[in-house]
C-alpha positions in Angstrom: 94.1 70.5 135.1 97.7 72.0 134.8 97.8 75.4 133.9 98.3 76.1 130.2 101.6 78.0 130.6 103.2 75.1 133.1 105.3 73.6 130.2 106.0 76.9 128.5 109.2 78.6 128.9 111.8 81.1 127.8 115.7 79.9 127.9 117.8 82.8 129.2 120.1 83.3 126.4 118.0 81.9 124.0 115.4 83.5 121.6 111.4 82.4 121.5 109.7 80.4 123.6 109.9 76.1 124.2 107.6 73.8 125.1 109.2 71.2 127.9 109.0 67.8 126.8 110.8 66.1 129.5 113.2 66.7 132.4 116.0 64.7 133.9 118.8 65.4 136.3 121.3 66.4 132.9 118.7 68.7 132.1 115.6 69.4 129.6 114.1 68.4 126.3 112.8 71.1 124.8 110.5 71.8 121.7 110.8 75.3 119.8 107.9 77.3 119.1 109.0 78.6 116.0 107.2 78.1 112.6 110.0 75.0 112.0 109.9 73.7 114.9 112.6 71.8 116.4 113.7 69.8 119.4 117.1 70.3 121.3 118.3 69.4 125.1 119.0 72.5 127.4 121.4 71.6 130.2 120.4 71.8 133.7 122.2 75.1 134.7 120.3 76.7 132.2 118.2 79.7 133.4 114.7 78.3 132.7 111.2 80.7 133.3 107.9 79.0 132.9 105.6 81.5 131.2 103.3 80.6 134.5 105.6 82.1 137.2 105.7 85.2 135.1 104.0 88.5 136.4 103.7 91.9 135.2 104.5 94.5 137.4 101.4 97.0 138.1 101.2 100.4 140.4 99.5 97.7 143.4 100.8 94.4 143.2 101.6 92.1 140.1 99.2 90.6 137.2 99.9 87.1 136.1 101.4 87.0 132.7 98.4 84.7 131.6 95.9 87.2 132.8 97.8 89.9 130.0 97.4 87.4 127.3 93.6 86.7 128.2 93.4 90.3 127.8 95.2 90.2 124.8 92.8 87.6 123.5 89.8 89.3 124.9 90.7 92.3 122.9 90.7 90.6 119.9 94.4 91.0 118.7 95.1 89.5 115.1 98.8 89.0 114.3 98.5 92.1 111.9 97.5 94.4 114.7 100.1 93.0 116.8 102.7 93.5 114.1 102.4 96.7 113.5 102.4 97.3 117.3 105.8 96.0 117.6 107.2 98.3 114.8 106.0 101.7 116.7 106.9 102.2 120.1 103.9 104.5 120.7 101.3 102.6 119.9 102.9 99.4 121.3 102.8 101.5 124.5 99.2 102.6 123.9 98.3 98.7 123.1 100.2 97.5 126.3 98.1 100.2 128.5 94.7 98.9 126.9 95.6 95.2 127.9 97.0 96.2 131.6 96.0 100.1 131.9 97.7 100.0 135.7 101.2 98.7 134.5 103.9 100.3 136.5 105.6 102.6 134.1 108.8 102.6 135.9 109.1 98.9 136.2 108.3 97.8 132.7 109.8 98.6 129.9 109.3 98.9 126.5 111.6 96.2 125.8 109.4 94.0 128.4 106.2 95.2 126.3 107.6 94.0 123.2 108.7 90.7 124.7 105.0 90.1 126.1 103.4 90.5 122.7 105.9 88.6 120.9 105.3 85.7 123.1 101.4 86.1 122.9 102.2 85.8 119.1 103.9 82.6 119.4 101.0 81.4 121.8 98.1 81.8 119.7 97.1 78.9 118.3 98.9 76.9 120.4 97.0 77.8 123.9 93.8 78.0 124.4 93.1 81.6 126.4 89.2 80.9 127.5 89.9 77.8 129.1 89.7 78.7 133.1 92.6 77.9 135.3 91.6 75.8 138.0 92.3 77.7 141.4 92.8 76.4 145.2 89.9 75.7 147.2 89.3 78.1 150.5 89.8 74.8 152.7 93.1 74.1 151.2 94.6 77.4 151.1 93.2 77.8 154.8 95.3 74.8 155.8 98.2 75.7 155.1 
């Protein structure tokens, strides 16, 4: 099973998130996100970021952004909740902690917080946060 953020991506220069409905060598079909959603073609050069590849920097290493919305999810978040989060800085900041308490405070920024819920807004509904994510088997990852 892919993973559920594989087709999801943010367009560099673009606002919200698209769901990839094909590829070709002139570049990629794309479906919005947005309430009215709509479908438009994205040329190849464009810088394109699958939600999947995305990590959050943390004082260790880096968490998967997936494993930030699961928290997210876990936590309960309605849209209200989140909403009023994005319109304080503090208690966006207090919200982000509670989902990833060991973020890196000098790596992300607010601006990165904001983005992150924004997009876990635009996801809910649309992706399913308790289905598990298949991983690699020991014998594969030891062959390699």
């Amino acid at each position: 099973m892919p993973h559920p953020l594989d087709k999801i991506v943010q367009i560099s220069g673009t606002s919200g998130l698209h769901r990839v409905l094909t590829t070709s060598k002139q570049g990629y079909l794309l479906e919005s996100l947005e309430s009215a959603p709509r479908r438009w073609h994205a040329p190849s050069q464009s810088k394109v970021a699958a939600l999947a590849e995305i990590a959050i920097y943390t004082q260790d290493d880096q968490v998967p952004l997936w494993d930030v919305f699961c928290n997210l999810h876990n936590m309960g978040m309605t849209e209200a909740v989140l909403t009023e989060a994005l319109a304080n800085e503090n208690s966006l900041v207090a919200l982000f902690k509670q989902a990833l308490p060991a973020y890196d405070s000098d790596r992300v920024y607010v601006s990165d917080m904001r983005k992150t819920l924004r997009w876990f807004l635009a996801l809910q509904g649309r992706v399913d946060f308790t289905a598990p994510l298949e991983k690699e088997s020991e014998t594969e990852a030891a062959t390699e």
